[in-house]
Backbone as CSV, one residue per row, in Angstrom:
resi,resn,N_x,N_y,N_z,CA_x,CA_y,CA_z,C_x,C_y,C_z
1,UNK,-0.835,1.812,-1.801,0.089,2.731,-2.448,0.603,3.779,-1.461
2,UNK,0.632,3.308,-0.360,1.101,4.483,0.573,2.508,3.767,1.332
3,UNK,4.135,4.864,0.866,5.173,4.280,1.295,5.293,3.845,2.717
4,UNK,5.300,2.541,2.903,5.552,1.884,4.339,6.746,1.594,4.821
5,UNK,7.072,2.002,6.273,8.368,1.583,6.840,8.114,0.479,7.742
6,UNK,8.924,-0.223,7.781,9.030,-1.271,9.129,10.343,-1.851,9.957
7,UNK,10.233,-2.534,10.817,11.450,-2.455,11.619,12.184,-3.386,10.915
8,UNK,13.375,-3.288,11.224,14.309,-4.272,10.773,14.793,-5.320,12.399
9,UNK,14.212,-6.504,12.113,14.927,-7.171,13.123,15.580,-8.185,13.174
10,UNK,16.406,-8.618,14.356,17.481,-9.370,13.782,17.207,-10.451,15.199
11,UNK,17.440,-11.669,15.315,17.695,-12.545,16.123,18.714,-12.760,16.938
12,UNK,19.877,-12.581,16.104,20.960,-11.961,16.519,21.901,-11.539,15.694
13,UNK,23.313,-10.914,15.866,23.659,-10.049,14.767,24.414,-10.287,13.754
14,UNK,23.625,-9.698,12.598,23.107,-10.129,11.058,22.512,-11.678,10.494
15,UNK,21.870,-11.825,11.877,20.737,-12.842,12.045,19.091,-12.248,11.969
16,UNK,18.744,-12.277,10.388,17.595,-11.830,10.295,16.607,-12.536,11.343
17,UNK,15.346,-12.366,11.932,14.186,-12.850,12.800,13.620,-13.778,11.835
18,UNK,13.304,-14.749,12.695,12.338,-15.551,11.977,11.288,-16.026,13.372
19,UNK,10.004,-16.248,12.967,8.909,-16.304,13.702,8.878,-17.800,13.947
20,UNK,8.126,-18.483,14.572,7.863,-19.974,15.159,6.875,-20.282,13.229
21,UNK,6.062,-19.609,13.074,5.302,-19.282,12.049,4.219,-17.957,11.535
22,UNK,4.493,-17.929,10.385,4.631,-16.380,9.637,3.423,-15.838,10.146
23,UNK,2.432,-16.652,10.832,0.435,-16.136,11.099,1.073,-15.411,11.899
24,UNK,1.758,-15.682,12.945,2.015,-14.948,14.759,2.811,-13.561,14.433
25,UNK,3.345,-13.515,13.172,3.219,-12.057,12.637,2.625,-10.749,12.834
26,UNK,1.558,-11.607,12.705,-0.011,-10.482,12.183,0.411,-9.753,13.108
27,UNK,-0.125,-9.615,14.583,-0.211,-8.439,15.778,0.820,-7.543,15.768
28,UNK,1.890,-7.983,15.248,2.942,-7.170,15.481,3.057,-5.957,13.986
29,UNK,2.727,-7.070,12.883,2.597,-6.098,12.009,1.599,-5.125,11.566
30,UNK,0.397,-5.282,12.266,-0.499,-4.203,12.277,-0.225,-3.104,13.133
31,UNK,0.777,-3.432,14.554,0.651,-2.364,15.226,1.635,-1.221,14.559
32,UNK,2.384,-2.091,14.004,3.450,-0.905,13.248,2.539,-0.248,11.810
33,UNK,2.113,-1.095,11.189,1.512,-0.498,10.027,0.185,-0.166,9.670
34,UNK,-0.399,-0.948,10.885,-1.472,-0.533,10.841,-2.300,-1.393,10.249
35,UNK,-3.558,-1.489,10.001,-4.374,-3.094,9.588,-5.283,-2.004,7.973
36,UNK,-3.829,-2.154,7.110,-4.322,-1.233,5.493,-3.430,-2.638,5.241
37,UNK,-3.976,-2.584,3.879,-3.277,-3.773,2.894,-2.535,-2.696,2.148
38,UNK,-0.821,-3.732,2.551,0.015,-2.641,2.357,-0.100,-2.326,0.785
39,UNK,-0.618,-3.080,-0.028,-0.659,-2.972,-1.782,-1.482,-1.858,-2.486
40,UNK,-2.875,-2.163,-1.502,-3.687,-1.273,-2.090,-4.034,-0.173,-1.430
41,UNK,-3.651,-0.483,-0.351,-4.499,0.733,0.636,-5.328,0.383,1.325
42,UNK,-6.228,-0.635,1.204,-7.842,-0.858,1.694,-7.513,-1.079,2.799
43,UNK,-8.396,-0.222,4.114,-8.481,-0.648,5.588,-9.153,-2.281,5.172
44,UNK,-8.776,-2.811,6.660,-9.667,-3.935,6.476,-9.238,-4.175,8.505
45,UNK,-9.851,-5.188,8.720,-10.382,-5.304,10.159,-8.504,-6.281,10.543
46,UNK,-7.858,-6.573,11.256,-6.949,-7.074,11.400,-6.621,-9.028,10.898
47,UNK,-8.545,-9.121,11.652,-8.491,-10.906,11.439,-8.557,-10.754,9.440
48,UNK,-9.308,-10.110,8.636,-9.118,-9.986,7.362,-8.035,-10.000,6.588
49,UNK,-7.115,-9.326,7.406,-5.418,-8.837,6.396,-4.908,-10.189,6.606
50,UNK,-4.195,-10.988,5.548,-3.432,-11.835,5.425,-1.704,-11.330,5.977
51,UNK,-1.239,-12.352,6.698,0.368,-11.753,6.478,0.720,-12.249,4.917
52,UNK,1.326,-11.129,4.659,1.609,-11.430,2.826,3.499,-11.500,2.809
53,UNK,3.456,-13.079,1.816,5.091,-12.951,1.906,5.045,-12.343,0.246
54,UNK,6.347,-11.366,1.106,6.933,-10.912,-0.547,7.580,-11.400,-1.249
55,UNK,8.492,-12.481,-0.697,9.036,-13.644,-2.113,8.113,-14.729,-1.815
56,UNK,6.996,-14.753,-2.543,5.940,-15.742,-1.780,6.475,-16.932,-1.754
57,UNK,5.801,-17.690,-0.784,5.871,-19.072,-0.302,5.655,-20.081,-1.005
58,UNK,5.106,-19.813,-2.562,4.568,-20.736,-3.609,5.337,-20.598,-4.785
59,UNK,6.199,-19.797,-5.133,6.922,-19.494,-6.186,7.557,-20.555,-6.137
60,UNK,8.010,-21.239,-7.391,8.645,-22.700,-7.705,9.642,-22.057,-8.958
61,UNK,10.852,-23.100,-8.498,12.054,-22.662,-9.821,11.695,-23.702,-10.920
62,UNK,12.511,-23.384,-11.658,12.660,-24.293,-13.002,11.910,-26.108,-13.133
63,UNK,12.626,-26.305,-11.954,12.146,-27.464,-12.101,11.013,-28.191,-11.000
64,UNK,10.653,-27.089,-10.428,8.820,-26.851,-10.072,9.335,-27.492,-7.743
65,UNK,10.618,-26.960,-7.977,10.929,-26.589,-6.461,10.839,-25.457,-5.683
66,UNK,10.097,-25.168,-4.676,9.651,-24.187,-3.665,10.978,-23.288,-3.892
67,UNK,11.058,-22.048,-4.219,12.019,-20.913,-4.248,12.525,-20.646,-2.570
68,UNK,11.308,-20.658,-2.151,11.727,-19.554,-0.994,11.109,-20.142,0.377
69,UNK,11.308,-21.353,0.395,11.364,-21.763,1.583,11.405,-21.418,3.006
70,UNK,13.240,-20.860,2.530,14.002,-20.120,3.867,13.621,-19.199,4.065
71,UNK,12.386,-18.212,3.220,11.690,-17.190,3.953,10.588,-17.575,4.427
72,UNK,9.918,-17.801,4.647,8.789,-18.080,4.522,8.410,-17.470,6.345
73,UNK,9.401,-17.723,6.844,9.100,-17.377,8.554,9.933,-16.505,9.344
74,UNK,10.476,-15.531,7.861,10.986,-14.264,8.219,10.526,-12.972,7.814
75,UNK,10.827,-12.225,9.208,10.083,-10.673,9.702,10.436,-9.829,8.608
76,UNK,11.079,-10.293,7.997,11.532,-9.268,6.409,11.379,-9.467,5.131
77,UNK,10.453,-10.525,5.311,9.764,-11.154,4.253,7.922,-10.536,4.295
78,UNK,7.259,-10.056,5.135,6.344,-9.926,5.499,6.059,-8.518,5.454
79,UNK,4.751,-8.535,4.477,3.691,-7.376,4.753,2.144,-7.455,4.481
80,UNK,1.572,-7.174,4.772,0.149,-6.860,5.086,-1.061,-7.252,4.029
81,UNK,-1.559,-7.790,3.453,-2.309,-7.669,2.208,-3.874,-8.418,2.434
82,UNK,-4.831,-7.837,1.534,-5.734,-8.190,1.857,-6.427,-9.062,0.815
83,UNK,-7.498,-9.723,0.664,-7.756,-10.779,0.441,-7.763,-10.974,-1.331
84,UNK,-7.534,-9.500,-1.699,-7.599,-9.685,-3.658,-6.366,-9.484,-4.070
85,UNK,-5.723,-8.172,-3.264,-4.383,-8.022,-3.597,-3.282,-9.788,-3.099
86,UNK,-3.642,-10.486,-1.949,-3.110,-11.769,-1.463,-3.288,-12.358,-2.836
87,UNK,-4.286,-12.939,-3.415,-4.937,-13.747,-3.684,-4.240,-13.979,-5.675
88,UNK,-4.034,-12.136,-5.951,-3.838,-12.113,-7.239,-2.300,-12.169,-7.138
89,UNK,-1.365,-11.761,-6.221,0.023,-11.959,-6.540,-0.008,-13.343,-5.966
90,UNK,-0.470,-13.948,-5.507,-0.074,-15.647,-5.025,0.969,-15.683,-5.267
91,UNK,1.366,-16.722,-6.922,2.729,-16.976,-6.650,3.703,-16.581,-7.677
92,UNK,3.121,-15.200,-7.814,4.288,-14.802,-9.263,5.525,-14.209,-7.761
93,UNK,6.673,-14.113,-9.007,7.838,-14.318,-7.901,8.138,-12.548,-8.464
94,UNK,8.627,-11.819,-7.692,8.506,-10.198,-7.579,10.191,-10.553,-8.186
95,UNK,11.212,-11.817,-8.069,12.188,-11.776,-8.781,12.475,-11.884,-10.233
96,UNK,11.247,-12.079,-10.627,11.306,-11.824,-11.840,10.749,-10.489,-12.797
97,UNK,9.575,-10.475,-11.693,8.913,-9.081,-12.726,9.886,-7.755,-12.053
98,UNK,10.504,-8.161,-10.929,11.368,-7.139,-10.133,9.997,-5.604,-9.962
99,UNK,9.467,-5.477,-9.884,8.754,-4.544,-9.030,8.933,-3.548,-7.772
100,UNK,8.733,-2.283,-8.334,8.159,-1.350,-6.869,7.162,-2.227,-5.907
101,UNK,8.091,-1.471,-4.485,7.255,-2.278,-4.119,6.700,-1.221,-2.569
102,UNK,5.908,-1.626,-1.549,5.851,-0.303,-0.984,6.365,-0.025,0.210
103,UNK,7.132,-0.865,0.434,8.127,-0.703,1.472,9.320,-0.536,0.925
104,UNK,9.634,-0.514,0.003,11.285,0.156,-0.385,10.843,1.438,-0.958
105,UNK,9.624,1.423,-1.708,9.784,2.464,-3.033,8.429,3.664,-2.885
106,UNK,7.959,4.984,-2.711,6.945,5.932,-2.967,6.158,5.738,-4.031
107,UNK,5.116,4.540,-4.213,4.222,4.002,-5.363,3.369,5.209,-5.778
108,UNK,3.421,5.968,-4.286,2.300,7.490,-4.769,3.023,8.592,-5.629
109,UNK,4.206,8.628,-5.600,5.154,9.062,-6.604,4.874,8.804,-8.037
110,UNK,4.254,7.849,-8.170,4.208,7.460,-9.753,3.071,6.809,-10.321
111,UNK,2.089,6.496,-9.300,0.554,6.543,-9.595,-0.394,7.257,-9.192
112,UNK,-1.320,7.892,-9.881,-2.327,8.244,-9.543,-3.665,7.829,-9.518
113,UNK,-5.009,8.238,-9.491,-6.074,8.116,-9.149,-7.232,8.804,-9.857
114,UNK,-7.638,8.340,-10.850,-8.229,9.264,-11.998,-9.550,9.251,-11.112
115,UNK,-10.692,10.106,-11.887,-12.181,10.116,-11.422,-12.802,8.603,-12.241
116,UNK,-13.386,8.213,-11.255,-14.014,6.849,-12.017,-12.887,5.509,-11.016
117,UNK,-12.279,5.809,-10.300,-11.773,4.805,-9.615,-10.597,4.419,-10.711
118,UNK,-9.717,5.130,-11.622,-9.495,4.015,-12.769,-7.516,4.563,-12.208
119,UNK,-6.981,3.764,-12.241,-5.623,3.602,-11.695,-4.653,4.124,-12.987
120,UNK,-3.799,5.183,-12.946,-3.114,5.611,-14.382,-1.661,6.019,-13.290
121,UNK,-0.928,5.372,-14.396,0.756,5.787,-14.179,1.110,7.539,-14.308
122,UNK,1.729,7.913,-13.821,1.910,9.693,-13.979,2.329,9.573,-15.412
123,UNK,1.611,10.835,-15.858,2.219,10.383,-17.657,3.800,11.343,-17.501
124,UNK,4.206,11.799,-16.538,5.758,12.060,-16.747,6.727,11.021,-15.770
125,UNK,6.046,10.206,-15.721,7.202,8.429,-15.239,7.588,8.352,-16.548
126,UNK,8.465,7.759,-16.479,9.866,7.452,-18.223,10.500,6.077,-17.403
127,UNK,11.081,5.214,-18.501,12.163,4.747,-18.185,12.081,3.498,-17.400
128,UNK,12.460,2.983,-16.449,13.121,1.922,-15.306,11.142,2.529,-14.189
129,UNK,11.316,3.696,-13.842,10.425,3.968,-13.236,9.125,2.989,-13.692
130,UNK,9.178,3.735,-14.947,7.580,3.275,-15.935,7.497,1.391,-15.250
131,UNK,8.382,1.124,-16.261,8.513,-0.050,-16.271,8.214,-1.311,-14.603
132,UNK,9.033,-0.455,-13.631,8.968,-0.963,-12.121,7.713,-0.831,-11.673
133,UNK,7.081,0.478,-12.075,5.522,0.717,-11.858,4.752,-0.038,-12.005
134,UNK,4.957,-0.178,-13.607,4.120,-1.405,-13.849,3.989,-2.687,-14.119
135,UNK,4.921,-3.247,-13.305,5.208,-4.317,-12.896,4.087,-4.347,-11.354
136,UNK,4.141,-3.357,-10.995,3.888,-3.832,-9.402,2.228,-3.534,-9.742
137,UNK,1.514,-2.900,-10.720,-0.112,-2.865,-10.914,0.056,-3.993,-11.366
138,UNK,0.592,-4.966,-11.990,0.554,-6.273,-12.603,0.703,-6.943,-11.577
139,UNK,1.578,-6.697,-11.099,1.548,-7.767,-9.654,0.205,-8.314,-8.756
140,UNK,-0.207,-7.091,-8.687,-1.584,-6.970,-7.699,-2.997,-6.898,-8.435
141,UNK,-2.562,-6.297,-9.819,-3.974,-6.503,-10.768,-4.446,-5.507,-10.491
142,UNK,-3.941,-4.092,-9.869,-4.130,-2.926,-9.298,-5.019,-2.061,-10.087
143,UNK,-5.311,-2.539,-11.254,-5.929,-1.414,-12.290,-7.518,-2.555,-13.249
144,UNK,-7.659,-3.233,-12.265,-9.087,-3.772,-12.389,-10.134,-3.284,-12.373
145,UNK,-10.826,-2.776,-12.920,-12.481,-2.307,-12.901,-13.077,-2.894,-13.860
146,UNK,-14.392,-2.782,-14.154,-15.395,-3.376,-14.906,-14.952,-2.929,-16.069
147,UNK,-15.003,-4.036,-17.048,-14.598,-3.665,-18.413,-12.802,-4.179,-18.403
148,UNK,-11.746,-4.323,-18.023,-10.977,-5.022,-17.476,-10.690,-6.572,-18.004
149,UNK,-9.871,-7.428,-18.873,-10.362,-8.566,-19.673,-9.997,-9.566,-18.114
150,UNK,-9.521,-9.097,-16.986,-9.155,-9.742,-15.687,-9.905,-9.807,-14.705
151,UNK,-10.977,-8.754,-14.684,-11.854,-8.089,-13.707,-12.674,-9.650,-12.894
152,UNK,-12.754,-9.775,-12.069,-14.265,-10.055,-11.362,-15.152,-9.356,-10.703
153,UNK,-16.050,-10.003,-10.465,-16.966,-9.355,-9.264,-16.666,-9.757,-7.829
154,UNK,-15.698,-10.461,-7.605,-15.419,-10.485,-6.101,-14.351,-9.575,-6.200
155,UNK,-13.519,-8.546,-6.555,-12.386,-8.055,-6.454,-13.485,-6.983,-5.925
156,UNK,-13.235,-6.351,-4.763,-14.384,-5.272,-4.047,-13.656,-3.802,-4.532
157,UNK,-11.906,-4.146,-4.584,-11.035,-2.650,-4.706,-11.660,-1.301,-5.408
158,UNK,-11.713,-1.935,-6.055,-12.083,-1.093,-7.349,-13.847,0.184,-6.840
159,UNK,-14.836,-0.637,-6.635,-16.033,-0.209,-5.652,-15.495,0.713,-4.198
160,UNK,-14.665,-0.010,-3.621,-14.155,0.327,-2.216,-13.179,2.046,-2.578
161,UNK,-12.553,2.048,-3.653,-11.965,3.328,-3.920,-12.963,4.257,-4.506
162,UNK,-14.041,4.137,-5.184,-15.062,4.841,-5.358,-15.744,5.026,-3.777
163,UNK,-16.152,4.561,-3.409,-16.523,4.716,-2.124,-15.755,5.913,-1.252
164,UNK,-14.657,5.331,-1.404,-13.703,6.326,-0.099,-13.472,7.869,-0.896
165,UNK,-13.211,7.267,-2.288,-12.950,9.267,-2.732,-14.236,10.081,-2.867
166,UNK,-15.436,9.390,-2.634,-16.672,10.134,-2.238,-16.499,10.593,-1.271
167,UNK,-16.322,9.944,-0.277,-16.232,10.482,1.231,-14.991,11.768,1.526
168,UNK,-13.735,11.373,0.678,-13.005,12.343,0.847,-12.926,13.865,0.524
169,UNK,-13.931,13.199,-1.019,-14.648,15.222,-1.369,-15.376,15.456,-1.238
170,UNK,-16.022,14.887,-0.313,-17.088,15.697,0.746,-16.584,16.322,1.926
171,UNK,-15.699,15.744,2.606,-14.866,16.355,3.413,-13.976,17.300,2.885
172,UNK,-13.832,17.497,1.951,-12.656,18.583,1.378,-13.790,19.887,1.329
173,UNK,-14.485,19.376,0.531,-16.001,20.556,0.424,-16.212,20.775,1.600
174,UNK,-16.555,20.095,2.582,-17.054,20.595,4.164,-15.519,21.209,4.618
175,UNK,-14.593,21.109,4.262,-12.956,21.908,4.848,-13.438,23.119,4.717
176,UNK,-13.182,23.331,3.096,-13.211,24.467,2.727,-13.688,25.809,3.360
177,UNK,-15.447,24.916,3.638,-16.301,25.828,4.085,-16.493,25.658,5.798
178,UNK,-15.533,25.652,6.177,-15.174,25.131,7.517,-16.365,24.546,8.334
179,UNK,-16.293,23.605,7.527,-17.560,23.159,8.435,-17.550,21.783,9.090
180,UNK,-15.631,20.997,8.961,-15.267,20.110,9.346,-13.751,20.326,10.026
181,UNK,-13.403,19.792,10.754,-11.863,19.846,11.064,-10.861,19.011,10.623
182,UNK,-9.346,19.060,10.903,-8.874,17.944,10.620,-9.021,16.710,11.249
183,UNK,-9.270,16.943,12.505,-9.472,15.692,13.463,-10.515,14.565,12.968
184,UNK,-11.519,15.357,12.487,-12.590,14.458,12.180,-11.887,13.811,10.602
185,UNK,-11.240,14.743,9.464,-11.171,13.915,8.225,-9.731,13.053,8.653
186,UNK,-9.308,13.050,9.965,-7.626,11.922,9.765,-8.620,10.843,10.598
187,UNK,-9.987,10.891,11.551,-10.772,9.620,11.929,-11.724,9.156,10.660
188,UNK,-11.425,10.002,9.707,-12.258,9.188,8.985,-11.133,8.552,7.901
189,UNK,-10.185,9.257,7.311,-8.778,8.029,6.985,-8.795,7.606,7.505
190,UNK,-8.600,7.303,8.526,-7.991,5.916,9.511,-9.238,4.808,9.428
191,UNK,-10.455,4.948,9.402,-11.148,4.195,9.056,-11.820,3.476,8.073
192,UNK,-11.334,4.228,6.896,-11.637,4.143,5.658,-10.243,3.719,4.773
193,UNK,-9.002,3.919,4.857,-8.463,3.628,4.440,-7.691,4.171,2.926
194,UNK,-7.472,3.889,2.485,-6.571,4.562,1.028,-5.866,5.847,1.690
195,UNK,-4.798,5.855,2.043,-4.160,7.121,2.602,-4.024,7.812,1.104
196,UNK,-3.814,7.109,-0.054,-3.647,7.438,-1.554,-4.709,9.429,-1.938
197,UNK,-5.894,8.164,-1.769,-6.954,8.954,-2.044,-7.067,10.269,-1.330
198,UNK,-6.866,10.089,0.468,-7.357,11.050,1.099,-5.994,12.412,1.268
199,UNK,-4.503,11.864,0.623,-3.489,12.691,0.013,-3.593,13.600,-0.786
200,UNK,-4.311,12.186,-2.030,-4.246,13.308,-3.452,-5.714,14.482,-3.074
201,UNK,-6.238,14.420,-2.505,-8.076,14.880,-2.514,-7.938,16.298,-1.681
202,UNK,-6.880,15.788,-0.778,-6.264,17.294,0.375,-4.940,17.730,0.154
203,UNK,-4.648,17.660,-1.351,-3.060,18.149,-1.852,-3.364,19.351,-1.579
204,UNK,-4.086,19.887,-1.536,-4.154,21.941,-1.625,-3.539,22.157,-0.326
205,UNK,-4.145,21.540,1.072,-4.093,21.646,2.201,-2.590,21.053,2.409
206,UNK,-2.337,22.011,2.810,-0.246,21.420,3.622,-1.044,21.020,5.070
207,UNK,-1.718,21.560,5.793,-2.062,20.954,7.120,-2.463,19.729,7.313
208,UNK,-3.221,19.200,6.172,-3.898,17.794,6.509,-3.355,16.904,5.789
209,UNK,-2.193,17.190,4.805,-1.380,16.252,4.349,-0.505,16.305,5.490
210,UNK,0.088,17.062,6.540,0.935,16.831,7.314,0.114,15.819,8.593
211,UNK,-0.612,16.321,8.506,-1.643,14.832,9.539,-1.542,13.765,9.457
212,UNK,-1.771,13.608,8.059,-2.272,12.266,7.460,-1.186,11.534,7.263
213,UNK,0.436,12.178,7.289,1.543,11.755,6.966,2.264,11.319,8.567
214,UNK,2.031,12.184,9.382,2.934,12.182,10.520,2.104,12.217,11.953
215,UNK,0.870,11.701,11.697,-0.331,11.352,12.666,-0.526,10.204,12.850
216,UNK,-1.161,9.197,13.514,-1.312,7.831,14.267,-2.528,7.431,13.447
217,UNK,-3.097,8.061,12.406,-4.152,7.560,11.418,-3.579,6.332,10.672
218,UNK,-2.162,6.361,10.531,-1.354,5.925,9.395,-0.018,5.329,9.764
219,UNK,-0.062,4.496,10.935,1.291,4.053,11.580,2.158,3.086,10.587
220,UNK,3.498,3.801,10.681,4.336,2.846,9.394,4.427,3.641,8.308
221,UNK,3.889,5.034,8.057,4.099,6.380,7.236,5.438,6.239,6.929
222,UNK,6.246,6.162,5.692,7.463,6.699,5.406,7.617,8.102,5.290
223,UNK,8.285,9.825,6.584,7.777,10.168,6.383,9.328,10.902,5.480
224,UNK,9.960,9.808,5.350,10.942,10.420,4.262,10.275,10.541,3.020
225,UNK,9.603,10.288,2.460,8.701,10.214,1.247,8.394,11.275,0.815
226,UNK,8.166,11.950,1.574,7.374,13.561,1.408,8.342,14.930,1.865
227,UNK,8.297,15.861,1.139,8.952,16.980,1.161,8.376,18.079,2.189
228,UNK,8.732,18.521,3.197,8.287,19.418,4.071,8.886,20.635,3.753
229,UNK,9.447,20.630,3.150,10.064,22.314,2.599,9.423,22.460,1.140
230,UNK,8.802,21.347,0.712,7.946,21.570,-0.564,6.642,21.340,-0.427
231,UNK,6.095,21.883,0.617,4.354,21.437,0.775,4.225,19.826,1.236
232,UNK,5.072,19.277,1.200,5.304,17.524,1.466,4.903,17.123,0.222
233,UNK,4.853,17.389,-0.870,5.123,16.476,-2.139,5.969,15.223,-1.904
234,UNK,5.767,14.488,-2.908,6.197,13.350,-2.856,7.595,13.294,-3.463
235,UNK,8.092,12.523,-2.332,9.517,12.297,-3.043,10.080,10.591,-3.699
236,UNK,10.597,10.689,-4.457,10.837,8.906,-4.901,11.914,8.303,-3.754
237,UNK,11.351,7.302,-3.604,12.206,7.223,-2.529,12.599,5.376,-3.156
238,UNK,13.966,4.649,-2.825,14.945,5.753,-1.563,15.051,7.293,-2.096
């Protein structure tokens, strides 16, 4: 849930890139974005992150023919995902449920992060918003925890965001009482992952949201997203 930018490239001109094949991706797209699954947030190690196509490669039309072929081995088709968020959008086609998604759209704009790990839409989203929102937790199954009629026990997300917002208000508690710096809580985002969590947890702080936004913890930051004349609140973006 953290807005991602990436390059636009072309082969030649208004010749989108296309790769030999979509794996030889990977290196290039971690260095820009970094090795977070662009869906959920979760760090994960580089060989872990799947390259994820966004009009996936399995979506079939009407009469059970491959949609999207002709993407399949293009640089603008591709982002980052890790093995539950991959696994649960397989092959629903994002052209139909039309979804936010987190390279066009500020997902942190319109979801939040309750206590208990439990994923809730801002209750002042209305409208096209609502609706795009939640399309894209459907997409990814983003709001799985125990109790859940979808849930498993291999989906780790859900555990893994309890995990990290422990760590993050402990570090907010050790801020406070200065008994940590920023340096140390943007090495511990960067290793932990959910830029989501470690945003909403240091909203008080304008300093360490400006870190965490426009620092090398988080390469591929949209940092149009965020308002710098408003504390960097979130902006909907485009």
């Amino acid at each position: 849930m953290r807005p991602v930018i990436k390059s636009i490239r072309y082969s030649a001109p208004n010749v989108p890139l296309e790769v030999t094949h979509w794996q030889e991706a990977k290196e290039e797209l971690t260095n820009e974005i970094g090795t977070f699954c662009s869906y959920c947030g979760k760090y994960n190690s580089r060989s872990a992150l799947h390259v994820e196509h966004i009009y996936g490669k399995k979506c079939v039309d009407a009469t059970g023919n491959l949609k999207y072929t002709h993407l399949q081995n293009r640089w603008d088709n591709f982002l980052l995902a890790c093995v539950n968020c991959n696994s649960i959008k397989k092959s629903k086609d994002i052209a139909v449920s039309d979804p936010y998604l987190p390279h066009l759209n500020n997902l942190l704009h319109f979801i939040e992060i309750l206590a208990g790990g439990i994923i809730r839409i801002k209750p002042d989203v209305t409208g096209r918003d609502l609706i795009r929102t939640k399309a894209f937790i459907d997409l990814i199954g983003l709001d799985r925890i125990p109790g859940h009629p979808e849930y498993s026990n291999k989906d780790d997300r859900w555990d893994s965001r309890m995990k990290v917002a422990d760590i993050a208000e402990r570090q907010r508690i050790r801020y406070t009482q200065r008994a940590t710096g920023i340096e140390t809580i943007i090495d511990l985002a960067a290793a932990t992952g959910y830029f989501n969590i470690w945003y909403t947890t240091f909203y008080a702080f304008e300093e360490v949201k400006h870190a965490l936004i426009n620092g090398v913890a988080f390469p591929g930051t949209d940092i149009q997203s965020f308002d710098p004349q408003n504390h960097y609140a979130t902006l909907p973006r485009p």
